[in-house]
C-alpha positions as CSV (number, residue, x, y, z in Angstrom):
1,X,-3.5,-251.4,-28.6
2,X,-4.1,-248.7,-31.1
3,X,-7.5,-247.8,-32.0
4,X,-7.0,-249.1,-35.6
5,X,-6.2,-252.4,-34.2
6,X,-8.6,-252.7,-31.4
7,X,-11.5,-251.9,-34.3
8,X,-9.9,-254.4,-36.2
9,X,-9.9,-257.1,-33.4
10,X,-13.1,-255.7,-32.5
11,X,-14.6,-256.9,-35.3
12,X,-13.3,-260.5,-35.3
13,X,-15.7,-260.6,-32.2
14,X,-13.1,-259.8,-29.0
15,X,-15.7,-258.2,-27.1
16,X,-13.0,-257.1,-24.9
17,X,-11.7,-255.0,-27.5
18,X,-14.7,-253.4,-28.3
19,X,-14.6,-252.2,-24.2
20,X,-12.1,-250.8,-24.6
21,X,-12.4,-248.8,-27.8
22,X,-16.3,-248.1,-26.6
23,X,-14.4,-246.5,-23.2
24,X,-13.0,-244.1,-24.7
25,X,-16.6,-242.2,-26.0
26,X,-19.0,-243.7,-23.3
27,X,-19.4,-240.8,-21.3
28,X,-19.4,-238.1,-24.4
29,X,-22.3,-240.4,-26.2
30,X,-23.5,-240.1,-23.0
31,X,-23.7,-236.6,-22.3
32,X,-24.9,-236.2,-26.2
33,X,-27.8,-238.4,-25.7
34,X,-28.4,-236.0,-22.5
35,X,-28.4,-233.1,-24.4
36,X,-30.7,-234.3,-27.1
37,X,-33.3,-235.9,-24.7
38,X,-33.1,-234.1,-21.2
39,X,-33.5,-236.9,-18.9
40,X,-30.1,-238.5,-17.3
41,X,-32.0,-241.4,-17.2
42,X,-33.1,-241.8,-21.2
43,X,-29.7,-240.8,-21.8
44,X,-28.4,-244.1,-19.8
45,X,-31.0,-245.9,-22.3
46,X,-29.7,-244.6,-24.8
47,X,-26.0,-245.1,-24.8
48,X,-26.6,-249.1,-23.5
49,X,-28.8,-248.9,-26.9
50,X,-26.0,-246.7,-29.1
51,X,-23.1,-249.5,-27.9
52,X,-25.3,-252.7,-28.5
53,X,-26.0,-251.3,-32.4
54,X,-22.2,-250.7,-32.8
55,X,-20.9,-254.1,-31.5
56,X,-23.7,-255.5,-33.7
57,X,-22.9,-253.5,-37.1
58,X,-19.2,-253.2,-36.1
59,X,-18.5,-254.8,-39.5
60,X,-20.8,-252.3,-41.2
61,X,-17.8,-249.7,-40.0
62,X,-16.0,-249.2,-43.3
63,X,-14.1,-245.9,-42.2
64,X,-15.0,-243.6,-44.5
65,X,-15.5,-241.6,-41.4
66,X,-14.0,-241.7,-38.1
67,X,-15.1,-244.2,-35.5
68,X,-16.1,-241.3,-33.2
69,X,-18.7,-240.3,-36.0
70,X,-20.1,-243.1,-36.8
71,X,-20.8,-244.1,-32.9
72,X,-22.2,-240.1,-33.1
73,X,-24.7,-240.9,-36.2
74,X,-26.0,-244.1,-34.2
75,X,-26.3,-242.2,-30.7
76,X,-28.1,-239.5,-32.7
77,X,-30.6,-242.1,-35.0
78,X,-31.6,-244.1,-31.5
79,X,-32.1,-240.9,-30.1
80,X,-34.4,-239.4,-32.5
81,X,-36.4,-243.0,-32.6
82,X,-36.5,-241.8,-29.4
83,X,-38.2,-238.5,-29.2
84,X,-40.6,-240.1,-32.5
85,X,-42.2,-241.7,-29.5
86,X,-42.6,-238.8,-27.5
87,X,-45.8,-237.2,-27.8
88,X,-45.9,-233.7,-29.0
89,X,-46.2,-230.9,-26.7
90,X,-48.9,-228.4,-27.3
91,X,-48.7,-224.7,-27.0
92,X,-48.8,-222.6,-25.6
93,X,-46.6,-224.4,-23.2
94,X,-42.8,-225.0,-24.6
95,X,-41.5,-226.7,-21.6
96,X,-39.7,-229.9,-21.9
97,X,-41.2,-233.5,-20.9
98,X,-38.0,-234.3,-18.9
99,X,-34.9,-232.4,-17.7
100,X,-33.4,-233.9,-15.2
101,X,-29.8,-232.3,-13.4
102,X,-26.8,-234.1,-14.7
103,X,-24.1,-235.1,-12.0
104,X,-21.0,-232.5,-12.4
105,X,-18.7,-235.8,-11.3
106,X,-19.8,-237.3,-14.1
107,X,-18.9,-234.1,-16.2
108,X,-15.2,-234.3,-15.1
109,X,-15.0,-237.3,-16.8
110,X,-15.1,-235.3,-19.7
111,X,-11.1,-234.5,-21.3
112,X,-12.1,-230.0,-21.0
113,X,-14.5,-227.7,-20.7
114,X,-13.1,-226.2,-23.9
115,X,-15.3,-225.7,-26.9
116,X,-14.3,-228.3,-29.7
117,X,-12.8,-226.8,-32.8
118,X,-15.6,-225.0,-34.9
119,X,-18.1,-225.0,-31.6
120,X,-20.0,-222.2,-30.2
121,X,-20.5,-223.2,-27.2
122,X,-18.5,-224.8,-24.6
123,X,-19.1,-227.6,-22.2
124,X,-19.9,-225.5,-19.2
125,X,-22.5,-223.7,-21.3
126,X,-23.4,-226.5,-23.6
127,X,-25.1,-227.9,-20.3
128,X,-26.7,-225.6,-18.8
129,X,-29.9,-226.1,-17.7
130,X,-31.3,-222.9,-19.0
131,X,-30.0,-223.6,-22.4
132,X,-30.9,-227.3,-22.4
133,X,-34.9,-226.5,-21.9
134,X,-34.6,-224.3,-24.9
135,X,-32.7,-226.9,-26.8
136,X,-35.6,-229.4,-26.3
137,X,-38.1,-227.3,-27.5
138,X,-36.7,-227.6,-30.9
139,X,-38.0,-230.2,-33.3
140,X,-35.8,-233.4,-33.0
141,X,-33.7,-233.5,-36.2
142,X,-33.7,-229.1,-35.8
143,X,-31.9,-230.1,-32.3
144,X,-29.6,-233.1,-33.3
145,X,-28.1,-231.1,-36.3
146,X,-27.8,-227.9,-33.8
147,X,-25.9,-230.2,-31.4
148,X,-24.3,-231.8,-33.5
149,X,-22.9,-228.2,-35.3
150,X,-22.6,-225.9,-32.6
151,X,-21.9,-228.0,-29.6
152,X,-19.6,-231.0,-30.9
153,X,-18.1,-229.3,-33.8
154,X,-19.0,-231.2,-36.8
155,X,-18.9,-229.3,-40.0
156,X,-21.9,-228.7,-41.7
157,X,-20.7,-231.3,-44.5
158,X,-19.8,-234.0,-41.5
159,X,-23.5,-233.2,-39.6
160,X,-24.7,-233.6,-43.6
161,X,-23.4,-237.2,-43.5
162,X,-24.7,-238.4,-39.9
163,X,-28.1,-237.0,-40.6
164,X,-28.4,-238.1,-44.3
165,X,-29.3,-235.0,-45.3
166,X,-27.4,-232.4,-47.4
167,X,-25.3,-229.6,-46.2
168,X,-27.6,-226.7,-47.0
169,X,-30.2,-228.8,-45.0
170,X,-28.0,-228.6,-42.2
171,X,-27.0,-224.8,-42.5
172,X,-31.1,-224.2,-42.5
173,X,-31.6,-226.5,-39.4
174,X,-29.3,-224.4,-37.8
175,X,-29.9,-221.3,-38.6
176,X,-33.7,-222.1,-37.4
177,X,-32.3,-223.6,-34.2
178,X,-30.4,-220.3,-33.4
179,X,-32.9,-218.0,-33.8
180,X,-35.4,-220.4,-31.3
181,X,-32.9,-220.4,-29.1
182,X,-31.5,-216.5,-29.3
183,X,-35.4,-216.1,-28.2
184,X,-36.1,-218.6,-25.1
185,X,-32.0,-219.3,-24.0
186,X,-31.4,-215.7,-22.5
187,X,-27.6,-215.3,-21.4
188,X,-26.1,-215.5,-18.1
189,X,-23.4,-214.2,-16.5
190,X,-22.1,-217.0,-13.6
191,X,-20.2,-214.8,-10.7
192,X,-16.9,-216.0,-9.1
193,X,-17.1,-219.5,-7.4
194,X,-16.8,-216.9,-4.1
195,X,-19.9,-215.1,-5.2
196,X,-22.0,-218.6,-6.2
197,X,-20.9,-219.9,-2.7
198,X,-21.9,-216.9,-0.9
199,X,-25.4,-216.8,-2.4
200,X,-26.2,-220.7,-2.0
201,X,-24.9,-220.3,1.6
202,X,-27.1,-217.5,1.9
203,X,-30.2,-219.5,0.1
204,X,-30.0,-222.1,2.5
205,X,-30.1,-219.8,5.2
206,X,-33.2,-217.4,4.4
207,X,-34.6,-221.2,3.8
208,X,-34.2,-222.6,7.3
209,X,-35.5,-218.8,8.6
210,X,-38.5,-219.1,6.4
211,X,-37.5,-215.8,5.1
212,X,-39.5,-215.7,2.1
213,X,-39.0,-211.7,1.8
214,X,-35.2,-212.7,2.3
215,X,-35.0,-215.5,-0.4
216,X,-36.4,-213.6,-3.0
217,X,-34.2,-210.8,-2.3
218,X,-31.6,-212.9,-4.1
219,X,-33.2,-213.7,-7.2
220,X,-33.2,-210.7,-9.8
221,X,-36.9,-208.6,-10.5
222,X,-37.9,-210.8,-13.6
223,X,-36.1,-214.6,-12.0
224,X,-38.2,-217.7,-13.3
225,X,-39.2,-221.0,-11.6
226,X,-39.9,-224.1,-13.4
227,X,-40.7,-227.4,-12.3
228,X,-40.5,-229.7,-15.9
229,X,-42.6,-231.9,-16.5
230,X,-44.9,-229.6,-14.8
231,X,-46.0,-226.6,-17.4
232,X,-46.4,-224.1,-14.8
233,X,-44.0,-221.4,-14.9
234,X,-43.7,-218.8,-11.9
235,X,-42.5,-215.4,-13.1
236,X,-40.9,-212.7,-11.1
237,X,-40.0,-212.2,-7.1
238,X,-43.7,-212.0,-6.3
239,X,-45.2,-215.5,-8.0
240,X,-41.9,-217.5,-6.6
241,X,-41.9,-216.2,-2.7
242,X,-46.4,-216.6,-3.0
243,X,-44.7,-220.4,-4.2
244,X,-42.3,-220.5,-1.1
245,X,-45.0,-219.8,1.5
246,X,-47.7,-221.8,0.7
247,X,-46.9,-224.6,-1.5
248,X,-43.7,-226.5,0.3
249,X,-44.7,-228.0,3.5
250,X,-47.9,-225.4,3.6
251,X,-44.8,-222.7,3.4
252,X,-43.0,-224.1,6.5
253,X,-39.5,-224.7,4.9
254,X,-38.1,-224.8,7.7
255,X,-39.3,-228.5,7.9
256,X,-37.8,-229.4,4.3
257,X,-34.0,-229.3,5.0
258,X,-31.6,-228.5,2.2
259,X,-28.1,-229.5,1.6
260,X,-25.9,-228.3,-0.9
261,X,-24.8,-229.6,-4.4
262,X,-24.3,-228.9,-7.4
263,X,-25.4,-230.2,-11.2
264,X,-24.4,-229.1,-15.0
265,X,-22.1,-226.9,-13.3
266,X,-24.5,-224.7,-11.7
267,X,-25.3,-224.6,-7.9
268,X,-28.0,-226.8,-6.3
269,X,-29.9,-227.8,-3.7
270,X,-31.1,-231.0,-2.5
271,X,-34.7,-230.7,-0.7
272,X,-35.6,-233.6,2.0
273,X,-39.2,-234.2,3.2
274,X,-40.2,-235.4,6.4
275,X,-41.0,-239.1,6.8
276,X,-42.2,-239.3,10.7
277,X,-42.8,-242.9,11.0
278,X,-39.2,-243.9,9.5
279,X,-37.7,-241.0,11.4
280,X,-35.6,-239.7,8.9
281,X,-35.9,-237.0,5.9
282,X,-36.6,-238.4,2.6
283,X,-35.4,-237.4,-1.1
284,X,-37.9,-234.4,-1.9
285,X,-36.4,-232.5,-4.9
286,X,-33.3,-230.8,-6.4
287,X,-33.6,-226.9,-7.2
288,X,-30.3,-226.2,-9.2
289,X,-29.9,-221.8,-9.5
290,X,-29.1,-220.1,-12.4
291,X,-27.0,-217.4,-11.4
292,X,-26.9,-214.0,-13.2
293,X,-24.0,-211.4,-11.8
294,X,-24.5,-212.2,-7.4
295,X,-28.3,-213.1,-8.8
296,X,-30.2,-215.8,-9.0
297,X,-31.8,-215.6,-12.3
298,X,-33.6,-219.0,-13.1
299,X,-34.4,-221.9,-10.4
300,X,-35.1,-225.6,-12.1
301,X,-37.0,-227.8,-9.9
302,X,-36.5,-231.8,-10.2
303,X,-38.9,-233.7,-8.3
304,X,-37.3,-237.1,-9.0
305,X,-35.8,-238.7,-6.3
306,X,-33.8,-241.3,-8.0
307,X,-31.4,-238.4,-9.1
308,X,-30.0,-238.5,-5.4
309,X,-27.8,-241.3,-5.9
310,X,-26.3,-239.9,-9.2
311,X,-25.2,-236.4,-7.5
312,X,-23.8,-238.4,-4.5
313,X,-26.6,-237.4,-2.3
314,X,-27.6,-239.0,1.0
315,X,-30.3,-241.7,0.5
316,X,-32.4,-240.1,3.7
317,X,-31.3,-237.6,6.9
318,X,-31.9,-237.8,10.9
319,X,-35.4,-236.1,11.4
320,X,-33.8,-233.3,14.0
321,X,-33.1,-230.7,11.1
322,X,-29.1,-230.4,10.2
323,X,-27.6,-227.3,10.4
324,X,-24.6,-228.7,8.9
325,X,-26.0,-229.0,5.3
326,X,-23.4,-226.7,3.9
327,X,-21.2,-229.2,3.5
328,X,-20.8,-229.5,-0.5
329,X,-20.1,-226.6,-2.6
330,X,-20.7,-226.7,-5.9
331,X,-17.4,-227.5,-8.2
332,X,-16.3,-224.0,-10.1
């Protein structure tokens, strides 16, 4: 069926019509509701919210604009009723309540990597993690019209209409956004895929040493740890390794095996912590590595273990430590 005619059957109730025609934008509503909230899992809230709206106001549709806007203005209106029930963080902290990695498998689900018509950024740097904790310190309707403008494409005048505001609003939204984000979202550089391999591999292996002078050794002079929700912020080579050696495991990392991955097309790895009595290694965290030239520059730490699943992750490992852990290599 066309799209004109599966809208039209659509709205004589053939829910299997509406599957199909909601298909085709599931997983870029999805990814948008990512990027305005931060959370993989709000963002599943969301779209199941964003598609029960449009098969319930399907006849409301009038197609003044395309379809793929107006399921854009709905994602974008349940996500800002969203973040209205958010509370407000207070400085002098900026860091977001949630940011959670998003699975790169899912990401290929996407048509390209290419930067829609009129975009400024691309989907590789539209999701990265470093940007995406700038982008959620902006105010929520300052960060859906940003999105919305310089990540998806719309025109000022289309971004105008989804938001009910006028175009000028939306050129000042921007502008505002820009500026935020030219200050907190500094760019990186990602090496070859040979490069990013080499230094995860390398990571992992300083790790199991407990070579805290060696770990740092690969993140640049000025690299940054964060750990949303948690506001604390570890700045520079001394603050992370002082992190490394006496926080994880009382600074025996050797005892928190890693293994490889990768998220919002970065590198990453998957921490496991000890769980004696079961005998295996249980889901600790996820550190996913900005990399800056054959740096590291950032580190994001997730300490929610029900991202596991979503990245393809083992659900536990054998107790005796794995030395086979380099087994998945982030995608380039």
């Amino acid at each position: 069926m066309t799209k004109p005619a599966l809208i039209a059957a659509a709205s004589t109730g053939d829910e299997a019509a509406f599957r199909d025609l909601a298909d085709q934008y599931r997983r870029e509503l999805h990814v948008h509701c990512y990027r305005m909230l931060g959370s993989v899992h709000d963002a599943e809230d969301a779209l199941q919210e964003t598609l029960l709206r449009a098969w319930r106001h399907l006849g409301s549709f009038e197609g003044r604009s395309s379809f793929r806007a107006w399921l854009y203005r709905i994602a974008t209106n349940v996500c800002l009723a969203a973040l209205d029930k958010r509370p407000v963080p207070q400085p002098p902290s900026y860091e977001p309540a949630t940011l959670t990695p998003y699975p790169d498998a899912w990401l290929d689900e996407l048509p390209s990597d290419a930067a829609e018509p009129g975009a400024r950024y691309d989907l590789r740097e539209s999701v990265r993690l470093a940007l995406l904790a700038a982008i959620q310190t902006l105010p929520p309707r300052q960060r859906a019209a940003f999105l919305l403008r310089d990540v998806l494409g719309f025109s000022a005048k289309e971004v105008g209409q989804l938001l009910d505001v006028s175009s000028t609003s939306v050129h000042s939204a921007v502008r505002r956004a820009r500026v935020t984000l030219e200050q907190r979202a500094t760019d990186r550089i990602p090496p070859p895929d040979d490069v990013q391999r080499s230094l995860l591999k390398r990571y992992i292996e300083a790790w199991e040493a407990i070579d805290i002078a060696g770990l740092v050794a690969l993140m640049r002079e000025d690299a940054v740890m964060t750990m949303p929700p948690d506001p604390a912020v570890f700045l520079g080579r001394p603050a992370i390794a002082d992190f490394f050696a006496t926080v994880p495991a009382g600074g025996a990392l050797d005892q928190i095996p890693l293994v490889a991955t990768s998220a919002n097309r970065q590198p990453a790895v998957a921490a496991y912590f000890p769980d004696p009595e079961a005998g295996v290694y249980r889901p600790y965290g996820v550190m996913v590595l900005t990399l800056d030239g054959d740096s590291i520059a950032e580190i994001t730490g997730c300490t929610d273990p029900s991202v596991f699943p979503l990245l393809g992750l083992p659900s536990a490992l054998e107790l005796e430590p794995a030395h086979e852990a380099f087994t998945r290599m982030p995608r380039e």
